[in-house]
N, C-alpha and C positions, 0 to 999 in steps of 0.2 A: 453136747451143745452147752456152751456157758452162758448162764445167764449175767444181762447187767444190768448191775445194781446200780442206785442211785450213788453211792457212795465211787466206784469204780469210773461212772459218769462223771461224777466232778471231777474225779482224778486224772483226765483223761486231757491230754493238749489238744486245744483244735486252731487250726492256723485261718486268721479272719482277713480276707483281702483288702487294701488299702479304701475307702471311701473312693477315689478316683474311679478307680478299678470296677467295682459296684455299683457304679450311677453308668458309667460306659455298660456296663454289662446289659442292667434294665433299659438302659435306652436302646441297643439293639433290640433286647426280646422282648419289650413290652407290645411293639406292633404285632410281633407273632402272635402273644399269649392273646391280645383283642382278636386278631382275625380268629382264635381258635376259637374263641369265645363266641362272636358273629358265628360260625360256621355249624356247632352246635345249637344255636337259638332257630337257625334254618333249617335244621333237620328236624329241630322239634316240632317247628309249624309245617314243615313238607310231611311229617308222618302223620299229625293232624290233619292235615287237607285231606293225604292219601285215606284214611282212616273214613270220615267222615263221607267221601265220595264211591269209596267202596260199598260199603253198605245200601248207599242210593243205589249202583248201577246193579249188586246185585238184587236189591228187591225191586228192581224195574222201574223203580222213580225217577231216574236219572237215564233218559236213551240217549246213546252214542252215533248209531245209525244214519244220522243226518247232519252228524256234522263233518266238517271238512278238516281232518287232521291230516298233519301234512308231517311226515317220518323223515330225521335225517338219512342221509345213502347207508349208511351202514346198518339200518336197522331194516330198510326195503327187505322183501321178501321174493319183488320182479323179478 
């Protein structure tokens, strides 16, 4: 494995796309990069909720029993 150097590093071409090129680019993926962004901030608070509600239902503070949850079809057990 060779390592590199700083020196190596400089000496190395890197070919940089035109400015046009680079603003097209971000402007496709910058909606992506947000929604990832969004998508992660919801799973932090869905693992938070999940978390916090666990704990209720197992220590019996939180009863499920009476209420009216309603299953998509694919998850029925009928």
């Amino acid at each position: 494995m060779t390592n590199l150097s700083k020196g190596k590093f400089c000496a190395m071409n890197a070919i940089v796309p035109p400015d046009e090129l680079r603003k097209e680019f971000h402007r496709i993926t910058a909606p992506m990069f947000d929604q990832v962004k969004l998508l992660l901030k919801e799973k932090s608070l869905l693992s938070q909720t999940r978390d916090l509600l666990l704990n209720r239902l197992i220590s019996g503070k939180l009863r499920v029993d009476a209420l009216d949850i309603q299953f998509p079809p694919a998850r029925r057990s009928d």
